[in-house]
C-alpha positions in Angstrom: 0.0 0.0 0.0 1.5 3.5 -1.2 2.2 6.0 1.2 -0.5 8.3 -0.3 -3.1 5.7 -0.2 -2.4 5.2 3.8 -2.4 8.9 4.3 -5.9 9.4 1.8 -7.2 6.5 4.5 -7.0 8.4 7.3 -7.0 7.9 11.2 -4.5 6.4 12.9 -2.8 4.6 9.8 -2.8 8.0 8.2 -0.9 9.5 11.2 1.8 6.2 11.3 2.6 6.4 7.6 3.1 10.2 8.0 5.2 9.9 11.2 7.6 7.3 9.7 7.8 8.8 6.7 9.1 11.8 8.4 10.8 11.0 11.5 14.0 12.5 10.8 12.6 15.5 8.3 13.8 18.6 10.9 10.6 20.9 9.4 8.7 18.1 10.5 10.2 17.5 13.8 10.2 21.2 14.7 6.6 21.7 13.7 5.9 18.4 16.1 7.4 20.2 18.5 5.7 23.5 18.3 2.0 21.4 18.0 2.8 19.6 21.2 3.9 22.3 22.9 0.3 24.4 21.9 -1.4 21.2 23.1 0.2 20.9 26.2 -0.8 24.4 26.7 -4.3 24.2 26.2 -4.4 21.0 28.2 -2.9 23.4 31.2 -5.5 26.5 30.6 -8.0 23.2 30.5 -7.4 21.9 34.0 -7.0 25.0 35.5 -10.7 25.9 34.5 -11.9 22.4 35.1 -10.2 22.7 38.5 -11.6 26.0 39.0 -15.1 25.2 38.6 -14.9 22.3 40.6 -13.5 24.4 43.5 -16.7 26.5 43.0 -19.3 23.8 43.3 -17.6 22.7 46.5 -17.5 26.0 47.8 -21.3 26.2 47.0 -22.0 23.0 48.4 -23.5 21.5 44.6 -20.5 19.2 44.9 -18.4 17.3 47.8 -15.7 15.1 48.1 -17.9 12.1 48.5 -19.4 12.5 45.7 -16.2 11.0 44.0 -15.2 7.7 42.8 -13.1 6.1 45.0 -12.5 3.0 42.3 -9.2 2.2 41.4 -7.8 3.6 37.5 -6.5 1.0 35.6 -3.2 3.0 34.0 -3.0 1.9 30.0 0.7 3.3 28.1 -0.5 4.0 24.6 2.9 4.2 23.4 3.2 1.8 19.8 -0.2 0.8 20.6 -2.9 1.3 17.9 -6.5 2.2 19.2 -8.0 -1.2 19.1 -5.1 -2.8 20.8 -5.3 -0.5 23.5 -9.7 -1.2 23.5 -9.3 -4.4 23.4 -7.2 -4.2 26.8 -10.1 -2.5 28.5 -12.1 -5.0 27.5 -10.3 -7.5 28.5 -10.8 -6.1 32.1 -14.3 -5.9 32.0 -16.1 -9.1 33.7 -19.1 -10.5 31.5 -22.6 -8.8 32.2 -25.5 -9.9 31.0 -26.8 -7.4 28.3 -30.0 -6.3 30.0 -27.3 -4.5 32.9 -25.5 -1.7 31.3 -22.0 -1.1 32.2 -20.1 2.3 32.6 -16.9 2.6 31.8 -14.7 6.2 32.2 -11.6 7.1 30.1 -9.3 9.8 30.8 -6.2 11.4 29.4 -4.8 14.2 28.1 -5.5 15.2 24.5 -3.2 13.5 21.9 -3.4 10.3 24.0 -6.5 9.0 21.3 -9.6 9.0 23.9 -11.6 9.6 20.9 -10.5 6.3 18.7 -10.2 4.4 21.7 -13.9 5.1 22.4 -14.7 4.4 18.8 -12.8 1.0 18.7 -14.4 0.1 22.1 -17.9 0.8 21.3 -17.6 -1.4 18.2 -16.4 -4.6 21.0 -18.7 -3.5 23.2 -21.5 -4.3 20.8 -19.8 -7.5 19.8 -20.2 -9.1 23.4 -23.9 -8.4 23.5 -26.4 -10.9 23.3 -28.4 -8.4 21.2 -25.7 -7.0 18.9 -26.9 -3.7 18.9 -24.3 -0.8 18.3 -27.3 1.7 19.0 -27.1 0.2 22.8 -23.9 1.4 23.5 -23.3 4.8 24.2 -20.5 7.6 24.1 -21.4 10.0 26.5 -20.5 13.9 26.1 -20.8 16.7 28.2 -20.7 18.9 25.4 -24.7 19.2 24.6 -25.5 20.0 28.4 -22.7 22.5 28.6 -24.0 23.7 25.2 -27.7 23.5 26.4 -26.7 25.6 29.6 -25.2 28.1 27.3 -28.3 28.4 25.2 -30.6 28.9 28.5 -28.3 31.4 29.3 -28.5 33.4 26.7 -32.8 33.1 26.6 -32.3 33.9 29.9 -30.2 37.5 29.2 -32.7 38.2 26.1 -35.7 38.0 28.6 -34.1 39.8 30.8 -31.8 42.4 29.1 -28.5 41.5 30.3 -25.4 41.6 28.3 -22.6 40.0 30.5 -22.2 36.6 30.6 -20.1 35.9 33.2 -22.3 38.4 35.7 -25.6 36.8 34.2 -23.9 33.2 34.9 -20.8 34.0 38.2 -22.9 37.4 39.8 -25.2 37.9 42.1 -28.5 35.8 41.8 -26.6 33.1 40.0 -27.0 30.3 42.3 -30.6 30.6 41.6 -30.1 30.7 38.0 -28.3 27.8 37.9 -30.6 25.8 39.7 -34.1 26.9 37.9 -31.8 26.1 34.2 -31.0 23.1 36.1 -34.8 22.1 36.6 -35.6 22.6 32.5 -33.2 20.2 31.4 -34.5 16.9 31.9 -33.0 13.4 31.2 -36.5 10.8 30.1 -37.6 9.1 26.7 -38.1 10.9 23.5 -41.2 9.7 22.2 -40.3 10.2 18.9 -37.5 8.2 19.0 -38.1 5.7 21.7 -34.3 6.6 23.3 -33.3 8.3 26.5 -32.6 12.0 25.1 -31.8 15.4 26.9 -34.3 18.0 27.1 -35.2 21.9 27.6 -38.2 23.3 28.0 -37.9 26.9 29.4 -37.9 30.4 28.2 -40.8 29.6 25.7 -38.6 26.5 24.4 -39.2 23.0 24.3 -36.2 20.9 22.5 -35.2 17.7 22.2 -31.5 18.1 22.4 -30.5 15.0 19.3 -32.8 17.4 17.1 -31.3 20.7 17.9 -27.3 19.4 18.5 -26.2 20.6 14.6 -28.4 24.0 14.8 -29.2 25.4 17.8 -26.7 24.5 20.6 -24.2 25.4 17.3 -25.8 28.9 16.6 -25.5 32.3 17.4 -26.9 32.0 20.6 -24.4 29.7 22.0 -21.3 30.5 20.6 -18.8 31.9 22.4 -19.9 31.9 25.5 -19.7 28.1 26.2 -16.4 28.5 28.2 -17.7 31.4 30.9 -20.5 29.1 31.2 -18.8 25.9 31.6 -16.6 27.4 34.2 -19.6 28.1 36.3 -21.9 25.1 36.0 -19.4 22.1 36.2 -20.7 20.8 39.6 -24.3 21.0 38.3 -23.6 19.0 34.8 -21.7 16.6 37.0 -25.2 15.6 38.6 -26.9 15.9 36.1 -24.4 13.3 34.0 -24.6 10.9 37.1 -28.6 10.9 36.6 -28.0 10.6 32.7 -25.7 7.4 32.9 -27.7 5.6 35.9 -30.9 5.9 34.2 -29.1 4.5 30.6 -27.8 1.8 32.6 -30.9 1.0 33.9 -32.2 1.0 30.1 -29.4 -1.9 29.5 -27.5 0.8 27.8 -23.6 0.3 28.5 -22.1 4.6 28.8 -18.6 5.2 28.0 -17.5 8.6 29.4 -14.4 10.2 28.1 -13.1 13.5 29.0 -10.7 14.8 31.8 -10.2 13.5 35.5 -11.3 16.5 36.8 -14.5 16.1 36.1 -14.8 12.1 35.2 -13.8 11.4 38.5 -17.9 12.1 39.8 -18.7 9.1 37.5 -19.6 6.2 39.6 -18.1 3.0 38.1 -15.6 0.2 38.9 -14.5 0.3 35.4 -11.9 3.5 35.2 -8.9 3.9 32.8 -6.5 6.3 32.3 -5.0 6.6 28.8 -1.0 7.8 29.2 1.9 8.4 26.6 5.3 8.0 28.2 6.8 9.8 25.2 5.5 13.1 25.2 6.7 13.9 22.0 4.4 11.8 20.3 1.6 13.7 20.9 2.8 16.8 18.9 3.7 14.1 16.2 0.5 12.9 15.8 -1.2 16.3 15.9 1.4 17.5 13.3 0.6 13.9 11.0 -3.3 14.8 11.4 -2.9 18.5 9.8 -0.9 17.2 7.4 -3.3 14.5 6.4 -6.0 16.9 6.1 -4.2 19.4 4.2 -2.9 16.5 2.0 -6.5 15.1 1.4 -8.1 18.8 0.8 -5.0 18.8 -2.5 -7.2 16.1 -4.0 -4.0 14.3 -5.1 -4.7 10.9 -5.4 -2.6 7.6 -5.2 1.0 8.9 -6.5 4.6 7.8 -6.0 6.4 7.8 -2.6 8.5 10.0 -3.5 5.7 12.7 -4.5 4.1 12.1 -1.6 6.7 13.0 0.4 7.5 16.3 -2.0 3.6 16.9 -1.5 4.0 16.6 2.7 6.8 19.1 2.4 5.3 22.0 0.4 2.3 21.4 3.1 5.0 21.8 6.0 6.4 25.3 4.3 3.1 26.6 4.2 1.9 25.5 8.0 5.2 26.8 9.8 
């Protein structure tokens, strides 16, 4: 298989066949560097928000310290492992349950580590160990939507009541009550529609179904760039509310995989925790760097050429992203 072909692929062979191709290309190693180091970055501004809005909901009382798991983390090195080696060692630590009990299982790690096509890879085992087969009855769980569904609730909420600052509408005075009647329209039950477990607001004239509004509304105007000030400030409450969502999907046979940051995992009751970690930190920028270039490569429309071309290709595409 031509390098171009692995790269026009994608995922994690993409990434591989750019990596080795490159591994001793100094544009490519410097530009490695520079994407690790603007990941590890962000990683840092991440926790100390997490960490932050943690702090506040114990300081409010909406959280506490027994509120967390006190299960043991299984530690998994991801280094030379591809995503469904690294699944199938979780699930090799999972005992057999009966598909009508759904499981929970957490992952955590820092970004780079490949959370994201771990989950993928295990959700596709997952379903392959249930009596019924189905894919549809095993879930990835994000907080993004109720973060996303606070934000739009807050921004209804500033309409209605003519305020333009969202960090006083959502941190001032009166905000503990805010959070807590936002809190009581989102709601965790059955869509009808749909027959599965679904998120939904009804408040400030609204009533949503959050899987019919997830590509519109909670990614409009409305919501936009103000997800971070509210995130800040509601982390103890979506905690709660994610602890709700996952024991009533369990109950529903449904087995929850919840990926994300310790910080905030941590509230997730389960026996079932991993931690996803690379001992080589440069790898991380690597990859980052290999996925940029793949997209950039794939955008050219270039097609299955010559090695050698490839690698000419990969190099303009460095010039132009340095």
């Amino acid at each position: 298989m031509s390098l171009s072909s692995k790269i026009i692929s994608g995922g994690s062979v993409a990434s591989n066949a750019i990596i080795q191709s490159l591994s001793a290309n100094p544009a490519f190693l410097t530009f490695s560097s520079s994407e690790g180091a603007a990941i590890a970055s962000r990683d840092a501004e991440d926790g100390s928000m997490l960490s932050a809005g943690i702090a506040l909901s114990m300081s409010t009382g909406v959280l506490s310290d027994s509120d967390r798991s006190t299960a043991p983390t299984t530690t998994i090195t991801v280094d030379s492992k591809t995503p469904d080696e690294v699944a199938s060692i979780i699930m090799s630590s999972l005992p057999s349950t009966p598909s009508t009990s759904g499981r929970v299982i957490t992952i955590v790690g820092l970004s780079g580590v490949g959370k994201g096509t771990t989950v993928t890879s295990l959700r596709s085992l997952l379903s392959s160990t249930r009596s019924d087969g189905d894919v549809d009855k095993v879930l990835a769980w994000s907080n993004g939507n109720v973060f996303r569904s606070l934000t739009l609730l807050t921004s209804l909420h500033m309409k209605e009541t003519g305020k333009t600052d969202v960090e006083e509408t959502i941190s001032g005075p009166g905000s503990s009550d805010l959070k807590a009647s936002m809190m009581s329209m989102l709601s965790f039950q059955k869509n009808p529609t749909t027959n599965q477990l679904d998120t939904r607001i009804t408040g400030y004239g609204v009533d949503y179904w959050v899987s019919d509004i997830q590509t519109t509304e909670l990614k409009g105007p409305l919501v936009s760039g103000k997800i971070p000030t509210v995130a800040k400030a509601t982390q103890g409450e979506v905690v709660k509310f994610v602890k709700t969502a996952v024991k009533l999907l369990t109950e529903d046979g449904i087995d929850v995989i919840v990926e994300g940051r310790e910080e905030t995992v941590s509230f997730v009751g389960t026996e079932h925790r991993f931690e996803l970690r690379m001992e080589d930190g440069t790898v991380i920028g690597k990859r980052r760097a290999a996925q940029r270039l793949a997209g950039a490569f794939e955008k050219r429309g270039v097609g299955d050429v010559g090695d050698e071309e490839t690698i000419r290709i990969l190099g303009e595409i460095l010039e132009q992203l340095m």
